[in-house]
Backbone bond lengths (Angstrom), bond angles and torsions (degrees), N, CA, C in turn:
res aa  C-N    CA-C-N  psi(-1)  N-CA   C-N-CA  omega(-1)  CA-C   N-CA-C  phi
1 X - - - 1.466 - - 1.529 110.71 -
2 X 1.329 109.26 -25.25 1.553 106.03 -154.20 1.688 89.22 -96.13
3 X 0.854 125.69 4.63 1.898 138.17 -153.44 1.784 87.67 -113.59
4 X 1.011 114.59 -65.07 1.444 131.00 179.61 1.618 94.65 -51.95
5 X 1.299 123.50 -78.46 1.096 110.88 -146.06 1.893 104.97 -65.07
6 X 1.523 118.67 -27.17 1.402 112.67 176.73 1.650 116.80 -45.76
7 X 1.558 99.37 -49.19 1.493 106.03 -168.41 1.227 87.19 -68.11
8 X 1.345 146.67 -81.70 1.396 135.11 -153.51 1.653 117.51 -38.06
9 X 1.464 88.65 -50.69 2.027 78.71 166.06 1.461 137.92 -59.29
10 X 1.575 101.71 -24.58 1.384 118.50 163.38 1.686 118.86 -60.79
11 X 0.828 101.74 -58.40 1.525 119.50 -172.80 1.961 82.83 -53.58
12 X 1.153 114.83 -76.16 1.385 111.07 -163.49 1.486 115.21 -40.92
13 X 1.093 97.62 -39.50 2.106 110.07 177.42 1.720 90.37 -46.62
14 X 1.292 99.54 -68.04 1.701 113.21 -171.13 1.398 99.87 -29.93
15 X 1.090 101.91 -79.04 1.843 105.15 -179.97 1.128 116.33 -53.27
16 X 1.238 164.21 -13.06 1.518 169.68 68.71 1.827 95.90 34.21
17 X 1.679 93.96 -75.51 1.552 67.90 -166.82 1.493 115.93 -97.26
18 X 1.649 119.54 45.21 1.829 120.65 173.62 1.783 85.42 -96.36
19 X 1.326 105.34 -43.64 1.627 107.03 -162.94 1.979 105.03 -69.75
20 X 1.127 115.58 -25.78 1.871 130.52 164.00 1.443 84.02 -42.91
21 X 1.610 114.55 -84.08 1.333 135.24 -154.58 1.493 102.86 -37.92
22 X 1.485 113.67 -57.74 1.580 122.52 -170.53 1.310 105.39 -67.97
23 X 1.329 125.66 -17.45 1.558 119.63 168.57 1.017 141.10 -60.00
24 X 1.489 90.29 -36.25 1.797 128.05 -179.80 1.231 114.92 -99.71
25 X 1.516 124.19 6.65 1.322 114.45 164.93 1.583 103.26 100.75
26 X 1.310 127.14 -22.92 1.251 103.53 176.46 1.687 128.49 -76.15
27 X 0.907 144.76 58.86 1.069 125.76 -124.45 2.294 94.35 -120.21
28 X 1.672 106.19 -17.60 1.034 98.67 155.71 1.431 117.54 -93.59
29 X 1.206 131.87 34.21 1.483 124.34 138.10 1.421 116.17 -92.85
30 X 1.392 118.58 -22.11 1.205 109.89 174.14 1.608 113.47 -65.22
31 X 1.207 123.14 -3.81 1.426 125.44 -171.05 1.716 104.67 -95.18
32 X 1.093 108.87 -23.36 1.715 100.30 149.72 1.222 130.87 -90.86
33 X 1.320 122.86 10.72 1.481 124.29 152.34 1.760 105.81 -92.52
34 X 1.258 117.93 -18.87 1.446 106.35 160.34 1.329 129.21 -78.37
35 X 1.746 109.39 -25.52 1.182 84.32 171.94 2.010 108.51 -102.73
36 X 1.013 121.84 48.52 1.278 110.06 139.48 1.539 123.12 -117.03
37 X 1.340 109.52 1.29 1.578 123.99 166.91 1.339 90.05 -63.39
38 X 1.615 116.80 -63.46 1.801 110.12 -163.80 1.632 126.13 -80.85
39 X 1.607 92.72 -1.91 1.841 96.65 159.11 1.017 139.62 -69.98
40 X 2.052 92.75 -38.48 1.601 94.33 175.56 1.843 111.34 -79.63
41 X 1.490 97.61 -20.71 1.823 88.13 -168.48 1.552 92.22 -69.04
42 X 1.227 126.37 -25.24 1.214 110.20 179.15 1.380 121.80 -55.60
43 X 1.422 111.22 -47.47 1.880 101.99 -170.07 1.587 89.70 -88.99
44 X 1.757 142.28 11.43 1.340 122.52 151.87 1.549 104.78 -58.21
45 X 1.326 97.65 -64.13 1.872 96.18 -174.73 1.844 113.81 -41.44
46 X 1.228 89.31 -49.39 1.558 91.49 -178.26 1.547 115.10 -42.93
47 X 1.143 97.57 -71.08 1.754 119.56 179.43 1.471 115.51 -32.20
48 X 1.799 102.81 -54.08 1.550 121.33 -179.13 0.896 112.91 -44.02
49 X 1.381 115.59 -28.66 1.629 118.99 -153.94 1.306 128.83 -124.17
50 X 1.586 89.71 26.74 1.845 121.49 -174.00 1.236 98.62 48.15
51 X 1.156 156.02 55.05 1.609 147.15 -171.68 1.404 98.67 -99.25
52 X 1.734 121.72 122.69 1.653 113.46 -172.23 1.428 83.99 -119.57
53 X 1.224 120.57 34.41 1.701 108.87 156.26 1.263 109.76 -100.81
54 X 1.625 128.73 129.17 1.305 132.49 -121.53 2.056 79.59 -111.69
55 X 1.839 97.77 -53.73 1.602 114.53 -172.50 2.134 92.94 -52.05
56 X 0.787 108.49 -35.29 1.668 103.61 -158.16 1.246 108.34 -79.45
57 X 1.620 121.84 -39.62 1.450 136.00 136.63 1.231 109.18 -4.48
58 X 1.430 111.58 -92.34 1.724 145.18 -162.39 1.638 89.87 -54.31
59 X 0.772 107.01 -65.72 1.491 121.43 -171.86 1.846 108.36 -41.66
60 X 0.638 124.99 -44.52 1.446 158.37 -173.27 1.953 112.41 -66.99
61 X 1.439 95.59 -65.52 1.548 119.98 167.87 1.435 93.61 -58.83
62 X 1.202 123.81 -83.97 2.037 118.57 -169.90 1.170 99.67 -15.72
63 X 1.577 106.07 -80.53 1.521 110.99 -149.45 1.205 112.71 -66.78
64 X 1.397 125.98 -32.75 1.582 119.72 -179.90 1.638 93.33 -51.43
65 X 1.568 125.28 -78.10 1.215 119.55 -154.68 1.670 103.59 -76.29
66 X 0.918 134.53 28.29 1.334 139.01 146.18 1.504 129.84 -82.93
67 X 1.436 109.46 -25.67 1.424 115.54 -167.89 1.630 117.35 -73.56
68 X 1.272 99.40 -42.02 1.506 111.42 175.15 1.463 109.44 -64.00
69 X 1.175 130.41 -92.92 1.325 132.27 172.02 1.554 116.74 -19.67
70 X 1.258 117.90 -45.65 1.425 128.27 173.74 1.497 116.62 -53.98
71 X 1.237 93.72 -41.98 1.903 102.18 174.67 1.448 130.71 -91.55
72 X 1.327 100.02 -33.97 1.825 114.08 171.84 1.717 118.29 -90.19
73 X 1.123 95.21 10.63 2.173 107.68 175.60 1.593 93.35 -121.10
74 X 1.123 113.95 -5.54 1.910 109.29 171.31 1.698 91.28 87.83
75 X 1.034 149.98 14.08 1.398 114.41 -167.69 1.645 116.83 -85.47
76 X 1.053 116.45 1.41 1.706 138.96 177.51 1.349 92.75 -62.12
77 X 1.581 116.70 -43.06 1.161 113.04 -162.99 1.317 123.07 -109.90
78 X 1.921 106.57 5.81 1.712 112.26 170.78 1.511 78.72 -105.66
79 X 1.231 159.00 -11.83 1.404 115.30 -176.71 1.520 102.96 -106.25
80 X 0.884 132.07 175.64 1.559 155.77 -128.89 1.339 98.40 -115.74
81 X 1.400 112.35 -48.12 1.169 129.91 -179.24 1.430 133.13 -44.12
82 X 1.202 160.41 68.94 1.428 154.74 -124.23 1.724 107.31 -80.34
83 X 1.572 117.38 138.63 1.449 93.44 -178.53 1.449 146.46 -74.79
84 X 1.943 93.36 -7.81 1.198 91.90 162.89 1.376 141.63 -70.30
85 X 1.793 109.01 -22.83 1.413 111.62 -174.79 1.839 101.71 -76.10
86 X 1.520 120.05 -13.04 1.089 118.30 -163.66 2.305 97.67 -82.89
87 X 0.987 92.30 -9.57 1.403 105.05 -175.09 1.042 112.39 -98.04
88 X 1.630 114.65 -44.13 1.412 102.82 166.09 1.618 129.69 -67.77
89 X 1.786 112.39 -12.24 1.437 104.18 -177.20 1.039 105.16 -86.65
90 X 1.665 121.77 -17.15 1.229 130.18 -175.47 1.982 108.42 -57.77
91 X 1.651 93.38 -51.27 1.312 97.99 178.98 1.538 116.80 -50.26
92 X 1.473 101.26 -52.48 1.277 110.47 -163.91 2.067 124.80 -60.25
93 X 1.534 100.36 -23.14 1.265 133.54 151.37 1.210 133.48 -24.83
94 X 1.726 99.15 -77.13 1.406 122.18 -173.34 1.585 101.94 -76.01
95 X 1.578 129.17 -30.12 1.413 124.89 147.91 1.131 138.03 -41.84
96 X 1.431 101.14 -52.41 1.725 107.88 168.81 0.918 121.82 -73.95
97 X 1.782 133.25 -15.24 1.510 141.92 147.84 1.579 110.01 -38.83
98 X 1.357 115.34 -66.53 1.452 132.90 176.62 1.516 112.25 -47.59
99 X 1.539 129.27 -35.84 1.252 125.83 165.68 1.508 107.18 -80.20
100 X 1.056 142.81 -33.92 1.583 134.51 -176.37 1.712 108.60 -71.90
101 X 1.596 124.13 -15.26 1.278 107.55 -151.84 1.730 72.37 -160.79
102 X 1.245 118.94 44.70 2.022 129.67 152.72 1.094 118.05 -52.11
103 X 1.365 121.65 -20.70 1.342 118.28 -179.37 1.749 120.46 -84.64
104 X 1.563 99.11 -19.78 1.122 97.44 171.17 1.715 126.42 -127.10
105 X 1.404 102.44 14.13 1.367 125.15 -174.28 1.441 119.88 -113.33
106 X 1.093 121.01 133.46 1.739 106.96 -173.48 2.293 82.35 -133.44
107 X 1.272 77.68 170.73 1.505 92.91 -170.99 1.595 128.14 -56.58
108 X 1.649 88.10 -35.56 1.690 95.66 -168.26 2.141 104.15 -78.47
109 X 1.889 97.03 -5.02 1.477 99.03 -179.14 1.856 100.04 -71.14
110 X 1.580 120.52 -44.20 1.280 123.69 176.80 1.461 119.86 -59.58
111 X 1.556 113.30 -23.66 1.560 122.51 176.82 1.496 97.29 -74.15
112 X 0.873 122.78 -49.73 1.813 123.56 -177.43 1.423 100.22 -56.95
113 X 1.180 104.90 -61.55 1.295 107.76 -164.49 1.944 117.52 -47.67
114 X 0.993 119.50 -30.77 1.518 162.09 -160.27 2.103 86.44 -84.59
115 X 1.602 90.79 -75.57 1.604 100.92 172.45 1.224 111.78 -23.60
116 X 1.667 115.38 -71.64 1.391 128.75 -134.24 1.543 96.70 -94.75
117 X 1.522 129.20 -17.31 1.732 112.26 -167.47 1.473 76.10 -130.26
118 X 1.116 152.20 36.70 1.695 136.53 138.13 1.570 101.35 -135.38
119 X 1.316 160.49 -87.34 0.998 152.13 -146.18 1.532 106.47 -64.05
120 X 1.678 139.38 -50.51 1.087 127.17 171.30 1.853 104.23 -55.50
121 X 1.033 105.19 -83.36 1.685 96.64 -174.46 1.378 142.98 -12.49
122 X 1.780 101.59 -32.51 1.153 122.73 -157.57 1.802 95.48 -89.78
123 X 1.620 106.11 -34.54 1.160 105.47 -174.79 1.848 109.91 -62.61
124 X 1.048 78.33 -64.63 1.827 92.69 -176.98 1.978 108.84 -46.40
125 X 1.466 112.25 2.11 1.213 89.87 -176.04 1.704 77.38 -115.26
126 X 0.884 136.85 29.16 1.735 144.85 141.53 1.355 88.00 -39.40
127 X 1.820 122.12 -81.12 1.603 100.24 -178.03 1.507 143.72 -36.12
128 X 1.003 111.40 -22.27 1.531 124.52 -179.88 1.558 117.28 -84.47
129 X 1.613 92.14 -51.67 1.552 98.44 170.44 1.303 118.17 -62.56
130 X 1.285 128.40 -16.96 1.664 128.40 -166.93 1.869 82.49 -85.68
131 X 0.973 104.96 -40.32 1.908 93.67 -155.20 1.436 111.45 -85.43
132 X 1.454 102.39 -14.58 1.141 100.34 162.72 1.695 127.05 -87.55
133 X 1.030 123.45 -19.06 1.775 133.66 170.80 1.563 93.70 -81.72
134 X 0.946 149.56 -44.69 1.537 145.65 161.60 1.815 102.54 -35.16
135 X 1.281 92.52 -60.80 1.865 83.39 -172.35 0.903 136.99 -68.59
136 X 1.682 108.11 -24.11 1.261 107.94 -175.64 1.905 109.68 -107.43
137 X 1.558 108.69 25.71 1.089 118.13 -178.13 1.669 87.39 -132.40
138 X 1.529 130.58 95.22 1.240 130.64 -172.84 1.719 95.21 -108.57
139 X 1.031 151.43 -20.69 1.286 125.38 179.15 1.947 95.52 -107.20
140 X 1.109 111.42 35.43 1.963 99.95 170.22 1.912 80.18 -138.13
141 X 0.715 125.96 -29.65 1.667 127.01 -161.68 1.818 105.00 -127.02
142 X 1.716 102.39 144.18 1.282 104.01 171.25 2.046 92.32 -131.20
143 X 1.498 114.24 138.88 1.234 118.24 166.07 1.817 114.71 -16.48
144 X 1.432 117.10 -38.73 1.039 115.26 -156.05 2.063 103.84 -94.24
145 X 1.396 86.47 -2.83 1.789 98.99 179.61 1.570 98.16 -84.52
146 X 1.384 112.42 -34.80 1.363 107.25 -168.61 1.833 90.48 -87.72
147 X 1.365 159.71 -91.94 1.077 122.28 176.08 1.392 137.52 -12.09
148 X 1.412 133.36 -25.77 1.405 129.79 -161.45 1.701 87.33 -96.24
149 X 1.168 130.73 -48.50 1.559 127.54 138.87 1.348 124.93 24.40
150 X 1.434 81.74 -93.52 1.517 114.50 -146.58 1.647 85.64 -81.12
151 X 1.263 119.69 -37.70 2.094 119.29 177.55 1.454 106.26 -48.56
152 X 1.935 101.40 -32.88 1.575 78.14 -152.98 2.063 94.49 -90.26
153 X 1.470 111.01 -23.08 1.331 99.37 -179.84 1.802 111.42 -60.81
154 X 1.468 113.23 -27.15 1.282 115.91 -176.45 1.789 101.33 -61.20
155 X 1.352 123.41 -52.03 1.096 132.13 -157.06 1.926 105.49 -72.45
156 X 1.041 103.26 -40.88 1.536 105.97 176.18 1.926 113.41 -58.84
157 X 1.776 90.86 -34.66 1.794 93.42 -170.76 1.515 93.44 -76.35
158 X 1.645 143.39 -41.11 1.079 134.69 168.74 1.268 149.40 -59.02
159 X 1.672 84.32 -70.74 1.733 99.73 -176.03 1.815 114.32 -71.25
160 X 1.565 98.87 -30.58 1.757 97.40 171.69 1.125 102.33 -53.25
161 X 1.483 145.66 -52.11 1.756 146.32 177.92 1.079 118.56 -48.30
162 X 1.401 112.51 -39.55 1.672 123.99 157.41 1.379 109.37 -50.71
163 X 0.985 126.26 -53.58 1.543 122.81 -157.50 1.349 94.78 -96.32
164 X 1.362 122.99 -32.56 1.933 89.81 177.20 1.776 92.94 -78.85
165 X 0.943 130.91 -42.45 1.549 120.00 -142.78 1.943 95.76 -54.30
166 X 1.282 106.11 -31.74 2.036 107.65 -162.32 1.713 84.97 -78.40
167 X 1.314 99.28 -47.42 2.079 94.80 -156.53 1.885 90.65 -72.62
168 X 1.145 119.04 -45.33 1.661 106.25 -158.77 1.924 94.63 -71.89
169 X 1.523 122.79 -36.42 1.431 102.61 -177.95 1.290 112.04 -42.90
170 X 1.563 117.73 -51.84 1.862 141.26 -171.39 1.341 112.88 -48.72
171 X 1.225 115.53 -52.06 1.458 147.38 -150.30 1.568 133.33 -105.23
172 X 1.699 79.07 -55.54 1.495 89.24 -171.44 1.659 129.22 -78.22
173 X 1.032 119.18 123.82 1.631 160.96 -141.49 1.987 103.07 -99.94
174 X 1.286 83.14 -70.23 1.652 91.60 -167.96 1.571 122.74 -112.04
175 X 1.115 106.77 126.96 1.715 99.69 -164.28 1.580 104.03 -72.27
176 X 1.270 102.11 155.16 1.609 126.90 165.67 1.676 109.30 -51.84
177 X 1.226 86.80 -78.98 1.507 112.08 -166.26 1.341 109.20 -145.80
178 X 1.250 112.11 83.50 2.071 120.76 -155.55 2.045 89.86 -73.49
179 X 1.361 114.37 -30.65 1.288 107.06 163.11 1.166 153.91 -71.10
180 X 1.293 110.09 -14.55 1.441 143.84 172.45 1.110 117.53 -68.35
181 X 1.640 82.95 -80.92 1.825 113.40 -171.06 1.851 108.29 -143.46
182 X 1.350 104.95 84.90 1.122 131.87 -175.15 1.946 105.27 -49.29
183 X 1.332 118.03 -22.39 1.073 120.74 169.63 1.573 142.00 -94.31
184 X 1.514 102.26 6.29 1.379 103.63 171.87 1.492 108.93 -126.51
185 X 0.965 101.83 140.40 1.461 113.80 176.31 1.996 121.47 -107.80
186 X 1.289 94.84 161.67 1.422 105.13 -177.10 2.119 114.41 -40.27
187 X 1.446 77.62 -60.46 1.678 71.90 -178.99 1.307 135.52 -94.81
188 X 1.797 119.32 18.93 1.355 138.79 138.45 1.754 112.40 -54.60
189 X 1.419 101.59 -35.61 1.594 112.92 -162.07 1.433 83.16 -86.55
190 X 1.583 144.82 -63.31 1.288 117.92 -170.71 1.653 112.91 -56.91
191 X 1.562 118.64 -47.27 0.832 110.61 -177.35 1.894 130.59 -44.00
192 X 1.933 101.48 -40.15 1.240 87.37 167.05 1.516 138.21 -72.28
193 X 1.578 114.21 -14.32 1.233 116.16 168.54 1.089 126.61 -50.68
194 X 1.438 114.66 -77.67 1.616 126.03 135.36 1.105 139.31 16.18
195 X 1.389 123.24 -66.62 1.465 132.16 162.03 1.213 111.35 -84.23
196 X 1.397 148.00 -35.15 1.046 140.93 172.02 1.622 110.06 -57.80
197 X 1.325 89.09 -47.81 2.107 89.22 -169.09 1.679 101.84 -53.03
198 X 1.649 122.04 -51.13 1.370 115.56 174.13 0.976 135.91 -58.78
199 X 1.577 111.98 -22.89 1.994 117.25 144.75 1.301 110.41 -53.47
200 X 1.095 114.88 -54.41 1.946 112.15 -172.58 1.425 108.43 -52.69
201 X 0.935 113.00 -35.96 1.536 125.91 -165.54 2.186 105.34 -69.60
202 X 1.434 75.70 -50.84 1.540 88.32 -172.43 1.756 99.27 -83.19
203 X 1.482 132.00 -3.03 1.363 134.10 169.49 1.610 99.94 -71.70
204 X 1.243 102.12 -48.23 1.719 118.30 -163.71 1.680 106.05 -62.90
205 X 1.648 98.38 -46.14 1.809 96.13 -169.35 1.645 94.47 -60.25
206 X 1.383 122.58 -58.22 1.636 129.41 -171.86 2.071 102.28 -39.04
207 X 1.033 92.03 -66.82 1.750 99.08 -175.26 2.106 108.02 -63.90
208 X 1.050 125.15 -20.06 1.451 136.10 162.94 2.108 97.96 -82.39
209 X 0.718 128.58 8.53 1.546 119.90 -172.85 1.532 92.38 -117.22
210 X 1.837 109.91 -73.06 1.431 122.00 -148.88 1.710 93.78 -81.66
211 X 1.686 126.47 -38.76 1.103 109.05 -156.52 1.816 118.35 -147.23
212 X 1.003 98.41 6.80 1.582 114.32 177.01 1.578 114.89 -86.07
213 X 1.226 115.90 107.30 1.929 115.72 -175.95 1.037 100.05 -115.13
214 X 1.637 136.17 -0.05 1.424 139.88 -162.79 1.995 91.97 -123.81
215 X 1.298 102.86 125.58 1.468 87.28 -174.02 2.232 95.82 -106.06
216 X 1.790 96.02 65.29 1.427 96.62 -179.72 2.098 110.13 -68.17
217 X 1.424 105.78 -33.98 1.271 112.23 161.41 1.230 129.64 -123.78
218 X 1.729 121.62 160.77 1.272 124.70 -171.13 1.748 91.93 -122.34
219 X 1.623 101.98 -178.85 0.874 123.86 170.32 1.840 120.23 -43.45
220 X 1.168 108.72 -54.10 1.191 107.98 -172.02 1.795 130.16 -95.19
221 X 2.024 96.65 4.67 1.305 105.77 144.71 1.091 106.60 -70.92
222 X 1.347 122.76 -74.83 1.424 108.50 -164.61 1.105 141.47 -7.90
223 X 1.533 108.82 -66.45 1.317 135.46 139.78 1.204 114.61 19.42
224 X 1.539 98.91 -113.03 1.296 142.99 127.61 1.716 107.16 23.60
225 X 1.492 110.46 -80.85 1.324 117.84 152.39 1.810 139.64 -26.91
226 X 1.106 89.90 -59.60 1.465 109.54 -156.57 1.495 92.49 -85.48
227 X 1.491 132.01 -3.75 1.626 127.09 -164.29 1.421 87.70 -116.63
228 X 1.275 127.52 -17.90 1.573 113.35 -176.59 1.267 95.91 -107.84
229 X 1.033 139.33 -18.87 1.676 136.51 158.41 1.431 128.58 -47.92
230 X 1.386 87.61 -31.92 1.873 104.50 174.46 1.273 103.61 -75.56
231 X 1.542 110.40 -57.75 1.505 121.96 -177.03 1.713 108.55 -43.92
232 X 0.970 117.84 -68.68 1.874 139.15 165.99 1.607 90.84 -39.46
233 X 1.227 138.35 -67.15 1.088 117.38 -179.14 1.465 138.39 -50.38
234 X 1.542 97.22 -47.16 1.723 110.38 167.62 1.668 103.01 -53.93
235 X 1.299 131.13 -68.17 1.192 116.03 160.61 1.525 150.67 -23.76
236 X 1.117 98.20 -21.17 1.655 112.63 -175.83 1.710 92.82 -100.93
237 X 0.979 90.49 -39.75 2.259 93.39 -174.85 1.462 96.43 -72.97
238 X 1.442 139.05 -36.73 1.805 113.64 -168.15 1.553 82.31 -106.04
239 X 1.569 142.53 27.57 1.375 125.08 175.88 2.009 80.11 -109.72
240 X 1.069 120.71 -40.78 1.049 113.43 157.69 1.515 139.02 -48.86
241 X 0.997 106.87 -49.80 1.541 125.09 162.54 1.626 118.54 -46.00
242 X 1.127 112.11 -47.70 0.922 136.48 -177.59 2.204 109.76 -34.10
243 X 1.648 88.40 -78.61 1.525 108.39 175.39 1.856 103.81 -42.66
244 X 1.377 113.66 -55.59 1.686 97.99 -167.46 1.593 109.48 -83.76
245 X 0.786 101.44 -10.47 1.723 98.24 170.06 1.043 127.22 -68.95
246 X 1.846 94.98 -37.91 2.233 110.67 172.45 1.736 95.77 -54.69
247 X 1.483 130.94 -20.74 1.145 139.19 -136.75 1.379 117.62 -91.04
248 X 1.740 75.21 -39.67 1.936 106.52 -153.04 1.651 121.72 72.90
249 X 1.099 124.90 51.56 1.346 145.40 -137.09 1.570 89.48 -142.07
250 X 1.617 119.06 133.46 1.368 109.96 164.95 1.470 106.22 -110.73
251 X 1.067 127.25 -16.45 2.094 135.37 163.92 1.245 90.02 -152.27
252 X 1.775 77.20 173.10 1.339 92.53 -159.95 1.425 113.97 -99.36
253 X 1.528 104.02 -5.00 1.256 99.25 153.83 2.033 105.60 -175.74
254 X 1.062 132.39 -165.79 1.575 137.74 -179.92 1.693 123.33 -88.75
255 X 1.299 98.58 -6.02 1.371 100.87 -166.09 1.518 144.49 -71.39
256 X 1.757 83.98 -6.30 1.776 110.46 158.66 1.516 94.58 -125.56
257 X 1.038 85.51 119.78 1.966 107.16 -178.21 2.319 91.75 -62.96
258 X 1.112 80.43 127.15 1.791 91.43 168.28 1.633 115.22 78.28
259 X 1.351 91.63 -2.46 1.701 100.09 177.51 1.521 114.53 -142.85
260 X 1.501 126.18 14.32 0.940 121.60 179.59 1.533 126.09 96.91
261 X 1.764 94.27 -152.36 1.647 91.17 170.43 1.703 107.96 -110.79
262 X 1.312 101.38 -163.52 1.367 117.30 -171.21 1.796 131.80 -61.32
263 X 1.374 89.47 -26.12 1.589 117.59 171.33 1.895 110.19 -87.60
264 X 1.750 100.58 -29.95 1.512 96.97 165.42 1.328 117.81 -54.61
265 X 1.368 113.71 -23.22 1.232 110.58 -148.12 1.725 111.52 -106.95
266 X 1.526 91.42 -26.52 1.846 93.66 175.11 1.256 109.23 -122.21
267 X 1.395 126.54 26.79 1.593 130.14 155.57 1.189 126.38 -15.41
268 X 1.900 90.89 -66.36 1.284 103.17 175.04 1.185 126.33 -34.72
269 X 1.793 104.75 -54.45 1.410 104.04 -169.37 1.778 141.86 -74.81
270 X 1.239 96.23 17.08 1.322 133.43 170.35 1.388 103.62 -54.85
271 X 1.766 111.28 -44.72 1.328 95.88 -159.90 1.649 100.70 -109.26
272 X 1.371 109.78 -41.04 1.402 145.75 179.08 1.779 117.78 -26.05
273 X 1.454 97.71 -60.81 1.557 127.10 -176.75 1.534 114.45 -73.37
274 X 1.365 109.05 -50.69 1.395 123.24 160.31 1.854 114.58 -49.41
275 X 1.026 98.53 -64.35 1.851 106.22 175.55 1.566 103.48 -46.61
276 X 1.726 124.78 -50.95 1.268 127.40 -154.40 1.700 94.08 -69.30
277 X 1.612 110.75 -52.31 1.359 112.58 176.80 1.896 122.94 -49.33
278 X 1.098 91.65 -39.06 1.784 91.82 172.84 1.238 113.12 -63.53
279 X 1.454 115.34 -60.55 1.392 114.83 172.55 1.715 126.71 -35.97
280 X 1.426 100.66 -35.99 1.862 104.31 -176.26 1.739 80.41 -85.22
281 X 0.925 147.26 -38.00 1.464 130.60 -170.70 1.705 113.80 -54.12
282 X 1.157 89.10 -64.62 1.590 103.51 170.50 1.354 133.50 -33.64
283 X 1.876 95.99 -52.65 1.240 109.29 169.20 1.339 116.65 -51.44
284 X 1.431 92.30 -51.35 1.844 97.79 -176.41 1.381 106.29 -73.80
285 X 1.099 152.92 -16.94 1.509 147.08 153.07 1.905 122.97 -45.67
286 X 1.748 88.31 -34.20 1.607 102.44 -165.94 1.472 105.06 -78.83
287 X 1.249 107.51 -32.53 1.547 126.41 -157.13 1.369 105.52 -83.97
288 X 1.377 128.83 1.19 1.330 119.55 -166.01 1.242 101.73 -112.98
């Protein structure tokens, strides 16, 4: 417990100071701390999934930690190149990997592979994309909307886990998903909504006091917000769950002592970051 709870405070510092960073404008450096978040989840997936193709691996690691940096330094938009065709050769690649090296590759290793360096990546650059539709939308958005954001998707992928993991050990009665994730139960999962949403709430009054002049949200978005963030989060953790269990895998890997590996840890945000980014889209769609 006492192992768990250090790293978790760590990790939170971490996030403390990416969301500093995004305050202050740095926010494409934060895109090389994503992509080494999505390098290592990459060779977790890999690993998970006994895959002894070494090129499909490698292959896998690049592009995850390529995607971020690739998109938040503009280069999508100095090369010529369009990103879909760059995705499709990508696809077409990691196939023709799978035919050169059949003997030791089966399909669902290229579906992971596919998983782990485009769908994780893409999520995590939710941060980038939020701060960037904030900026260049200055009378619907202030810098500090796109942090108050990005706290509350962070807070739903965490602190909701916090709050079911203490109330559902105590409490909890009825499993979630006894197949999934044999350890959470129904009323850990309300509970984390619940308590999290009344943090969000009480995030929102603090950021509406010290720094909000744009009244793009109220109280009862937030809300609103912060309860489907949890929801999106629980989702991203048993859609996660999902892959190492086909596995027999209990994490995905050791690299936060008491919580696993690296993909344990931003599952959530699979679903979380993506949702937060639609939402500022929308907004900015509604607002015009």
């Amino acid at each position: 417990m006492k192992t768990r709870i250090i790293t978790g405070v760590s990790a939170a510092l971490f996030a403390i100071g990416c969301l500093v960073a995004t305050g202050f404008g740095y926010v494409k450096y934060i895109s090389l701390v994503a992509a080494l978040f999505a390098g290592i989840a990459a060779y977790e997936v890999m690993k998970v999934s006994k895959c002894r193709n070494k090129v499909l691996t490698v292959c896998s690691i690049i592009f995850a930690a390529a995607y971020c940096p690739y998109r938040a330094f503009g280069f999508d938009e100095k090369i010529s190149i369009p990103s879909s065709v760059i995705f499709m050769v990508y696809v077409m690649a990691m196939l023709i990997i799978m035919l050169k090296w059949y003997d030791k590759t089966r399909f669902e290793h290229v579906a992971l592979s596919l998983f782990a360096s485009i769908a994780v990546p893409a999520s995590l650059y939710g941060i980038i994309g939020i701060v960037e539709v904030c900026d260049r939308n200055p009378l619907i958005f202030q810098r500090s909307h796109a942090v108050f954001i990005i706290l509350l998707s962070m807070l739903a992928a965490w602190l909701s886990d916090t709050f079911a993991y203490f109330i559902g050990s105590k409490f909890g009665k009825h499993k979630l998903s006894p197949k999934i994730s044999p350890k959470k139960s129904i009323e850990g999962a309300v509970a984390g909504v619940a308590g999290t949403t009344v943090f969000g709430i009480a995030v929102y009054l603090i950021c509406d006091h010290f720094y909000f002049r744009l009244d793009t949200f109220n109280v009862l978005t937030s809300a609103l917000m912060t309860a489907l963030f949890c929801v999106m989060g629980m989702l991203g953790d048993l859609s996660a769950s999902v892959i190492k269990r086909n596995y027999g895998e209990k994490d995905y890997g050791t690299i936060f002592p008491g919580h696993g590996g690296m993909l344990d840890r931003i599952d959530s945000f699979l679903f979380t970051l993506p949702s937060a980014y639609i939402i500022v889209l929308i907004t900015e769609a509604l607002s015009k």
